[in-house]
C-alpha positions in Angstrom: 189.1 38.6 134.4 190.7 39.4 131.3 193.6 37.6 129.6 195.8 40.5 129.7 194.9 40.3 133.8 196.0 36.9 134.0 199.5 37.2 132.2 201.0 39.8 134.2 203.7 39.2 136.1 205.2 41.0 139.2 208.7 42.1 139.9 210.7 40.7 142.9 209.7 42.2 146.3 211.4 45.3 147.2 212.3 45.6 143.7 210.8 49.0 142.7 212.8 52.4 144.3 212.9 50.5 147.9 209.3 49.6 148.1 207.6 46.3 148.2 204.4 44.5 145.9 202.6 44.7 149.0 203.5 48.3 150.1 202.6 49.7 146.7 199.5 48.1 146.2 198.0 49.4 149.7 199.4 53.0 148.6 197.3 52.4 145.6 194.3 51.3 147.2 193.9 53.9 149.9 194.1 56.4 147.2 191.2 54.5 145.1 188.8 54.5 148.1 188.4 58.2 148.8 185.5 59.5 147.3 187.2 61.7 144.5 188.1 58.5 142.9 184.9 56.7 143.3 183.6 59.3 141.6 185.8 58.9 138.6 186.3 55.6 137.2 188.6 56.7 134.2 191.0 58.3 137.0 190.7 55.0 139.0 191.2 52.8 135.7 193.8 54.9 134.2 196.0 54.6 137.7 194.8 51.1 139.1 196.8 50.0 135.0 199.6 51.9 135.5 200.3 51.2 139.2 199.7 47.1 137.7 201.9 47.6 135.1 204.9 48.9 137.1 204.7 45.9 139.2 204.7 43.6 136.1 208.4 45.3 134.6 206.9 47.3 132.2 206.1 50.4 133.8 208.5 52.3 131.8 207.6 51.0 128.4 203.9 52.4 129.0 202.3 54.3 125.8 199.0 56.2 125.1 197.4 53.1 123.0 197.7 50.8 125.6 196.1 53.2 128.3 193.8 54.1 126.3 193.2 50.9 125.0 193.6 48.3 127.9 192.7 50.8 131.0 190.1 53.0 129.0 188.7 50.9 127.1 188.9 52.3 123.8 188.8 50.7 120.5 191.8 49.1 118.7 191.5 51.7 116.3 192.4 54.4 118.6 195.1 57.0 117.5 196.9 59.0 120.4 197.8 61.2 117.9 195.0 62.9 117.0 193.0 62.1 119.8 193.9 63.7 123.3 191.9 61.5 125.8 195.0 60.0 127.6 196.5 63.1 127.7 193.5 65.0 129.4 192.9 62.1 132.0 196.7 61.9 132.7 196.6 65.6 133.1 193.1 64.9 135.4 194.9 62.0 137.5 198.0 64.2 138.6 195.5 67.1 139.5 193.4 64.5 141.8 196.8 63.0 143.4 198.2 66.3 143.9 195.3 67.1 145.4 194.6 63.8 147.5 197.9 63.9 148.9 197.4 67.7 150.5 194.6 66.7 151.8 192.9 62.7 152.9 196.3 61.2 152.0 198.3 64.0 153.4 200.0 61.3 156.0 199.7 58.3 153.7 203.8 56.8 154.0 204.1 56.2 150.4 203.7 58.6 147.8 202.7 58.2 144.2 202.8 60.6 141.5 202.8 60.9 137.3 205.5 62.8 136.0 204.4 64.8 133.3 205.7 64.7 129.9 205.6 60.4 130.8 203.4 57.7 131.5 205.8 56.3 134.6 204.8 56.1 137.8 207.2 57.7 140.5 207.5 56.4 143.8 208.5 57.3 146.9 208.5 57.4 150.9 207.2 60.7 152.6 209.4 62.4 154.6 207.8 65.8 154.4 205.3 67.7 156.5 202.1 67.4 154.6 201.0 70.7 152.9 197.5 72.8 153.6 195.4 71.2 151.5 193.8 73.7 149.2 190.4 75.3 149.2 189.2 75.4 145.8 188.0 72.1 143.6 190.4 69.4 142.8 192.5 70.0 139.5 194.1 72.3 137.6 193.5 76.2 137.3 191.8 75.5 134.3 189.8 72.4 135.7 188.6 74.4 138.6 187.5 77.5 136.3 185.7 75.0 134.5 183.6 74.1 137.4 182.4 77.1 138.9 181.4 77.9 135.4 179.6 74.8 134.7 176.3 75.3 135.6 175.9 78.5 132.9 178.0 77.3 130.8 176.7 73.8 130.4 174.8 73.9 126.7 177.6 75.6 124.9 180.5 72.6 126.5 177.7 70.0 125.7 177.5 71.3 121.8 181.7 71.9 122.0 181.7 68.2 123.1 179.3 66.7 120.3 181.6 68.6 117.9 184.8 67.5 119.5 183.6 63.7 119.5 182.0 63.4 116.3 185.6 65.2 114.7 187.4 62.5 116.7 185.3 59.3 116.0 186.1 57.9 119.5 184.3 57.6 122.5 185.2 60.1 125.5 184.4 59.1 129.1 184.0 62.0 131.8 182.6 61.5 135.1 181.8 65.0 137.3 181.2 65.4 140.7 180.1 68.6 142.1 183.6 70.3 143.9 184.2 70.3 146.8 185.8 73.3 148.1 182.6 75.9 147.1 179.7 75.9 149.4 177.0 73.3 148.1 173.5 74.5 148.5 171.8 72.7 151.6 169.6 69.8 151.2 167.4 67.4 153.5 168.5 63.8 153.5 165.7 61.2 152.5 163.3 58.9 154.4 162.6 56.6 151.4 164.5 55.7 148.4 165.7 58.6 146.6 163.2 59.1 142.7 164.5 59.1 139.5 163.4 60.7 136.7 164.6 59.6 132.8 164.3 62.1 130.5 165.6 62.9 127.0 166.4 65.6 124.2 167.6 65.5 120.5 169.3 67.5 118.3 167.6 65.4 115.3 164.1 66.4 116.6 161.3 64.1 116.6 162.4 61.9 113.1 160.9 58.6 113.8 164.5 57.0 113.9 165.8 58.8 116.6 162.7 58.7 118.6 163.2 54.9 118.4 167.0 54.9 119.4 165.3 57.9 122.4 162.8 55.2 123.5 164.7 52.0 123.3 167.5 53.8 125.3 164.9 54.9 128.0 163.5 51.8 128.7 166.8 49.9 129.5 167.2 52.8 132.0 164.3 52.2 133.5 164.3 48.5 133.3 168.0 48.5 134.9 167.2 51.7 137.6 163.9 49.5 138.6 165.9 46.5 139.5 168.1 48.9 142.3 166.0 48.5 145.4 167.2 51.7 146.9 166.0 54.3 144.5 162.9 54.1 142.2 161.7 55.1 139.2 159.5 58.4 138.8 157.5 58.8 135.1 158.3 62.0 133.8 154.3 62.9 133.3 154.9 66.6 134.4 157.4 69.2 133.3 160.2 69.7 134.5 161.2 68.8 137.5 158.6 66.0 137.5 158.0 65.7 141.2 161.2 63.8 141.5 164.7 63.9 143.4 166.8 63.8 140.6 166.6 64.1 136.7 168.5 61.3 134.5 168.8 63.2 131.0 170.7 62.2 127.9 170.6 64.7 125.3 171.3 62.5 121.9 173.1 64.2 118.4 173.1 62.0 114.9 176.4 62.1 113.5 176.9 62.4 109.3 177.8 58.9 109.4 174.1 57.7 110.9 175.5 57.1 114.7 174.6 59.0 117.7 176.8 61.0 120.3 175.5 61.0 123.4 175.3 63.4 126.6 173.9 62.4 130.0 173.9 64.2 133.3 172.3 63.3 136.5 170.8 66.6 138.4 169.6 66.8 142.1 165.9 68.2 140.9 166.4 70.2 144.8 169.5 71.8 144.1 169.4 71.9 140.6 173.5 71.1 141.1 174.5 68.5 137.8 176.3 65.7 140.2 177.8 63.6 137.4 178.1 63.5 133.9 178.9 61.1 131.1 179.3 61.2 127.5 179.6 58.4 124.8 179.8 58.5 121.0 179.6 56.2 118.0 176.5 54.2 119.4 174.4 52.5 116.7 170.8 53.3 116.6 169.6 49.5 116.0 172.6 48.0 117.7 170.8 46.8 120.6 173.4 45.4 122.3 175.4 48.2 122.4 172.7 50.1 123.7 171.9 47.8 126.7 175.3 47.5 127.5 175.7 51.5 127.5 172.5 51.6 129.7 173.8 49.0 132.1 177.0 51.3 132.5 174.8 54.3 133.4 172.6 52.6 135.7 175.6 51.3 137.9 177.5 54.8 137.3 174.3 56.7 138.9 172.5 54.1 141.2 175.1 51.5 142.7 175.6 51.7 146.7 179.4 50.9 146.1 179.9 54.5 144.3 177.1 55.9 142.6 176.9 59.2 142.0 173.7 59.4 144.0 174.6 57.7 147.0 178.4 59.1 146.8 177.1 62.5 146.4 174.3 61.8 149.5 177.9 60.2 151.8 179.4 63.2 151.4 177.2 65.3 152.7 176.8 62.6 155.6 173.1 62.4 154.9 172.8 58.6 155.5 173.7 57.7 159.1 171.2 59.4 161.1 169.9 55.7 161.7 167.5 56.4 164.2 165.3 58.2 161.9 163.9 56.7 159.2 163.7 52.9 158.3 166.1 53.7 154.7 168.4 54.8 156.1 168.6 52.0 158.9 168.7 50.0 156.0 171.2 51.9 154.0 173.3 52.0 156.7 173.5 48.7 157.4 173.9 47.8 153.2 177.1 49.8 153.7 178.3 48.3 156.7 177.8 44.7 154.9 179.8 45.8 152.3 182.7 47.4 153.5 182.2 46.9 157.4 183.0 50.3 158.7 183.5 50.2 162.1 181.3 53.1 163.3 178.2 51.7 161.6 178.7 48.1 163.6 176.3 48.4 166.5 173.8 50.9 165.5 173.3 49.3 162.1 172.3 46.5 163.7 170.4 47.8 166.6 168.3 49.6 163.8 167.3 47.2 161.8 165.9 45.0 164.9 164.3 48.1 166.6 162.3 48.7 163.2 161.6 44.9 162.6 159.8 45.5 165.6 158.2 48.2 164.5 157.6 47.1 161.2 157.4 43.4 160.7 156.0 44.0 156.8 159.2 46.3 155.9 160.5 43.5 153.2 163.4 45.9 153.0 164.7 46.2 157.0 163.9 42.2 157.0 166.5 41.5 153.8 169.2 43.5 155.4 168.7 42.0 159.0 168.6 38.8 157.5 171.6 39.6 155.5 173.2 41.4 158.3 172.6 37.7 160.8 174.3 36.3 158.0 177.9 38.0 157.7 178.2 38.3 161.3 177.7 34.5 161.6 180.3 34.1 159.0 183.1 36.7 160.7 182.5 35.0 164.4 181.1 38.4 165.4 180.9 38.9 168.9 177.3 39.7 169.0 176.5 36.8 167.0 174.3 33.3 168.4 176.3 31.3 166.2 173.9 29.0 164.3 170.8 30.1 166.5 171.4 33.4 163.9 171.2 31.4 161.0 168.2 29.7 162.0 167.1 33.0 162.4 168.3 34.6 159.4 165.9 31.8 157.7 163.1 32.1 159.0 163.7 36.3 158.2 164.7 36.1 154.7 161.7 33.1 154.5 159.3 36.2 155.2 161.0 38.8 153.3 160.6 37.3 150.0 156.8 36.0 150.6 156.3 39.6 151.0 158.5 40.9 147.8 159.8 37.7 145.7 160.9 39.9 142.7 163.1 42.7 145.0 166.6 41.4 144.7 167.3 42.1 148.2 164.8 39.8 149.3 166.0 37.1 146.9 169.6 37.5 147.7 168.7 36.8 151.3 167.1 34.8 151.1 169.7 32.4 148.5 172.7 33.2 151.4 169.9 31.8 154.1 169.3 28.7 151.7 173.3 28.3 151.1 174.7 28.8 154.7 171.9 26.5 155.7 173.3 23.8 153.4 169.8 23.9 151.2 172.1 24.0 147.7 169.6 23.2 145.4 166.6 25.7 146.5 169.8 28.1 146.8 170.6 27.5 143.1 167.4 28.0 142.2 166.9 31.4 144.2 170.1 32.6 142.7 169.2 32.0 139.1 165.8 34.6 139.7 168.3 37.1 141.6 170.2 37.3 138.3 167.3 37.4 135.6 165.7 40.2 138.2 168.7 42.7 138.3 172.4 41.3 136.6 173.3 44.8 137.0 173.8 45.0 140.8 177.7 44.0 141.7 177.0 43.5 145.1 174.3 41.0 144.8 175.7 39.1 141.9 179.1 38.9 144.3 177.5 37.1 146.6 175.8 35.0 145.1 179.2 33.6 142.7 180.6 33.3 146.6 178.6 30.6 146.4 179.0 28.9 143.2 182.7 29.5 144.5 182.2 28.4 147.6 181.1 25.1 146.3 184.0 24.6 143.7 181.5 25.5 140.9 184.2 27.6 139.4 183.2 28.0 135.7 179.4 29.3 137.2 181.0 31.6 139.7 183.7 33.0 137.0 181.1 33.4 134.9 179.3 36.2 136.7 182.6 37.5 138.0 184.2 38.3 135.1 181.6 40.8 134.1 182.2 42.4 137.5 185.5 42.9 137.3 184.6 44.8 134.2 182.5 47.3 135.4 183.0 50.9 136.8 183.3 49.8 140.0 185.0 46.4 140.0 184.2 44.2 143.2 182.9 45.1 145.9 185.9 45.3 148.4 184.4 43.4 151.3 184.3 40.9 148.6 187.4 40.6 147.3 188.5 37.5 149.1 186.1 35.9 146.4 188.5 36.1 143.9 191.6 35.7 145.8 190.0 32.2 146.5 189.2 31.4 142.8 192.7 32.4 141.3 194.2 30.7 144.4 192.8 27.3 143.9 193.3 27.4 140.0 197.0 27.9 141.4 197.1 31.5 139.6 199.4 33.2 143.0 199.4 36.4 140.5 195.9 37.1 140.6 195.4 35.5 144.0 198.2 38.3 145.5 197.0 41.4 143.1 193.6 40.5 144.7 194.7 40.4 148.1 196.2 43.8 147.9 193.3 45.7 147.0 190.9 47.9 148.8 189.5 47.0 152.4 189.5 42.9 152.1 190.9 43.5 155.7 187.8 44.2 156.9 186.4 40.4 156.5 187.9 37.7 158.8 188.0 35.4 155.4 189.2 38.5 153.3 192.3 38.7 156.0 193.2 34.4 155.9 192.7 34.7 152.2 195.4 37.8 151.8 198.1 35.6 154.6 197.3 32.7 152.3 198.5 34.9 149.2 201.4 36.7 150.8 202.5 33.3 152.0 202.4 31.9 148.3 204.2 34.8 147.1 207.0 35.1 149.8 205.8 38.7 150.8 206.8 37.6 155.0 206.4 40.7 155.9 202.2 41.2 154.7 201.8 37.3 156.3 203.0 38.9 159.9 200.6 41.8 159.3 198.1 39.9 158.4 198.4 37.2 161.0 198.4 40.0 163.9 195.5 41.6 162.6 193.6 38.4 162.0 193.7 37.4 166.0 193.7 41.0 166.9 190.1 42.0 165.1 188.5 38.4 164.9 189.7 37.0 167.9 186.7 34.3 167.6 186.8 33.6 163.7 191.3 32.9 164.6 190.6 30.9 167.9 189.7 27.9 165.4 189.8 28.3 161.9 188.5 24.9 161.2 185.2 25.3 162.9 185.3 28.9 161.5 186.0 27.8 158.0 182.9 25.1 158.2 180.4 28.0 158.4 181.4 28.9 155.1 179.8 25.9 153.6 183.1 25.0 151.6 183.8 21.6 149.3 185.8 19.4 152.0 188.6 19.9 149.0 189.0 23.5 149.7 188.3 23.4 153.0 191.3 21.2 153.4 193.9 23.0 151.1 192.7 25.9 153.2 194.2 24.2 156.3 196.9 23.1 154.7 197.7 26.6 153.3 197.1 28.5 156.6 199.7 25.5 158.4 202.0 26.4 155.9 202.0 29.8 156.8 202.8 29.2 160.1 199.3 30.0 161.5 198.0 27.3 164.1 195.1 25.7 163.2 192.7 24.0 165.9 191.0 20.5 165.7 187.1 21.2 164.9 184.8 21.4 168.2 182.2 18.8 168.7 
């Protein structure tokens, strides 16, 4: 969490045109979720700041430099005024609310939009029938013309961008996702992790230096895509299309000043529809740092479960959920119900998994995510669950899974929440510390695992690999959330601890719902602290029945365990006396 995070502070409630903190942050964060906005970090960024930045007073001093700067990520030397950026994604983010708004959002009760010509947000209740929401791709005239055009016209905007960047000296970010509203050719979904193929091009030709930056660029690809366990790596040994699903290419230009520009799309090889792109400038040929970082970026961009391009593009063609058929997706399924427990994956998810355990007693991957899956619904006070006769289980599970795969991450990261839930800190420390030499790039996994350092009161280990987190395209994971609400609230930071509370689908956790009434409580919002109570005894009837024998599955410190309590009293929310 950055500094500039931390010192932001929020308006009174029901201080901004009527509406309060709490209102306005879950306006935000349904619009966030959708898929448009997975798909487009910038957008996300660029609105996630502004919405922050309202609540904090200052929404109407907002500039271009600090958008671009602080929500962008640009350099300090940025100039708005000969560089558009913030104008373009401005222009992009009224387009994609315009269009969210008409159409998943269209009965959302708050409404936000960005008056042009301004960098203020405008607020407001809905009291309007929703429109039709339109039929072509999201955006402007020009945006959508842009589109349908793409695939012919793709080498001549990839040599207009080079130009435009290397003029400009800055770095331009643009995420695509194929549109929406023209037919997509058809496709089969997949019965084993989906192949990747990373391939490369250069304007400079084969000059030994730029075959270097080419093959030093490559390998962190590969390195980072090998440590996902839900695609794999394909070598390019054959033309094109290599006899994989989809085709990572960068196409790389040398700049007059000795840096390279660089292009990269993702293309579905059965298709042959480009599903993202991305392009970065000003990226130093021996600057290795800078080069693993940008590759780290790209892996999570293309191959994360919590909105890749692969596995966002594969959701919205519903090709995942036909659990029944294929171990993957079984397994997939049942990822993404861990992660942001949707409802309609609960039971068959988990019926899945132990059908094809059964089946399959060597699958490392079905064992990790039953284990895992044993795991969280121990933790919520599922009603399926056998209590601690699960986590036994989940042991023994997760035990087997990594004799069979020790350096799959999924494996180890079962196999370190088995350890920690079962109280076995130090072999848990010590699984965790190989789950984050074999793959530091996966947020999901690294999440979990500073839940425990967390969990514990280690705060400086657990910060440590939450802070680069938070940094990345996709921020937490929002089942996960609740992991830092707990670390700002028990540093006494109620800022953070509220902002955190507000975001995304922390809901959908029984400790992700007590940690938002804890943080509405601290900051005065009554109104969240009812909702939240309600839905705490309405969805986890077991986990509210008696939160002190539901908070000692957690495996907290007695210290937080207690100001917990003492916290959840405060907020008027009874508290039983632990079962023996």
């Amino acid at each position: 969490m950055n500094e500039t995070i931390k010192e932001r502070r929020f308006k009174p409630l029901d201080a901004i045109d009527g509406l309060s903190n709490a209102e306005i942050l879950m306006a935000m964060n349904r619009v966030l979720a959708v898929s448009e906005f997975q798909a487009n970090p910038s957008a996300s960024a660029f609105l996630r700041f502004v919405v922050e930045e309202t609540l904090a007073g200052r929404g109407d001093r907002l500039k271009a430099f600090a958008i671009a700067t602080l929500a962008l990520r640009q350099p300090d030397s940025f100039n708005p005024q000969i560089n558009s950026l913030v104008r373009v994604q401005a222009t992009r983010l009224r387009a994609m609310l315009d269009h969210y708004y008409v159409g998943p959002g269209a009965d959302d009760p708050i409404r936000i939009s960005l008056p042009r010509g301004a960098y203020q947000l405008h607020l407001e209740r809905a009291t309007y029938a929703p429109r039709k929401a339109p039929a072509g791709p999201v955006g402007s005239k020009e945006v959508a013309a842009t589109d349908q055009k793409w695939s012919r016209r793709r080498a001549t905007l990839l040599s207009l961008a080079m130009a435009v960047a290397v003029l400009l000296g800055t770095v331009i970010l643009y995420v695509y996702s194929a549109p929406s509203g023209r037919p997509r050719p058809p496709r089969p979904g997949f019965t084993s992790p989906p192949s990747i193929a990373v391939s490369w091009s250069s304007s400079t030709g084969q000059e030994a230096e730029g075959a270097r930056f080419a093959f030093t660029l490559v390998n962190a690809l590969e390195q980072g895509l090998g440590g996902f366990d839900y695609v794999r790596i394909r070598q390019p040994n054959l033309p094109s299309p290599f006899n994989a699903d989809y085709e990572l290419h960068f196409a790389a230009s040398k700049t007059s000043g000795g840096l390279y520009d660089i292009f990269f799309s993702l293309t579905d090889q059965m298709t042959g529809e480009t599903i993202w792109t991305l392009e970065r400038d000003g990226i130093g040929g021996a600057d290795q740092a800078k080069i693993k970082g940008l590759a780290s970026a790209v892996v999570e961009l293309v191959a994360d479960i919590s909105g890749g391009a692969i596995f966002s593009d594969l959701m919205s063609r519903q090709l995942l959920f036909n659990l029944r058929g294929n171990a993957y997706t079984c397994e997939l399924a049942s990822a993404i119900y861990v992660r942001d427990h949707r409802q309609n994956l609960q039971e068959e998810s988990k019926s899945c998994l132990e059908d094809f355990v059964v089946q399959d007693p060597e699958n490392f991957g079905i064992l990790a995510a039953l284990a895992t899956r044993l795991i969280v619904d121990y933790l919520n006070v599922a009603p399926n669950s056998r209590g601690a006769a699960d986590l036994q289980r989940a042991m023994k599970i997760a035990t087997h899974a990594y004799i069979l795969a020790p350096q799959r991450v999924s494996s180890q990261t079962a196999l370190f929440m088995a350890q920690f839930y079962n109280r076995r800190f130090e072999d848990a420390h010590a699984t965790a510390l190989k789950a984050i030499a074999t793959n530091p790039d996966d947020t999901e996994f690294m999440a979990r695992i500073a839940r425990g350092y967390i969990s514990q009161g280690l705060f400086k280990e657990g910060l440590a690999l939450m802070e680069p987190i938070e940094n990345r395209p996709f921020g937490p994971p929002a089942s996960l959330l609740w992991i830092w609400v707990l670390a700002a609230h028990m540093r006494d930071d109620d800022v953070s601890a509220y902002r955190y509370a507000m975001r995304g689908n922390i809901e959908a956790s029984a400790l992700g719902l007590t940690m938002r009434l804890i943080a509405c409580n601290r900051s005065g919002d009554q109104g969240c602290v009812n909702q939240a109570k309600s839905q705490l005894r309405v969805d986890f009837p077991d986990f509210s029945r008696d939160l002190t024998s539901s908070l000692d599955r957690y495996a907290f410190t007695d210290g937080i365990t207690a100001q917990l309590l003492k916290d959840l009293s405060e907020a008027g929310f009874s508290v039983a006396s632990p079962r023996h």
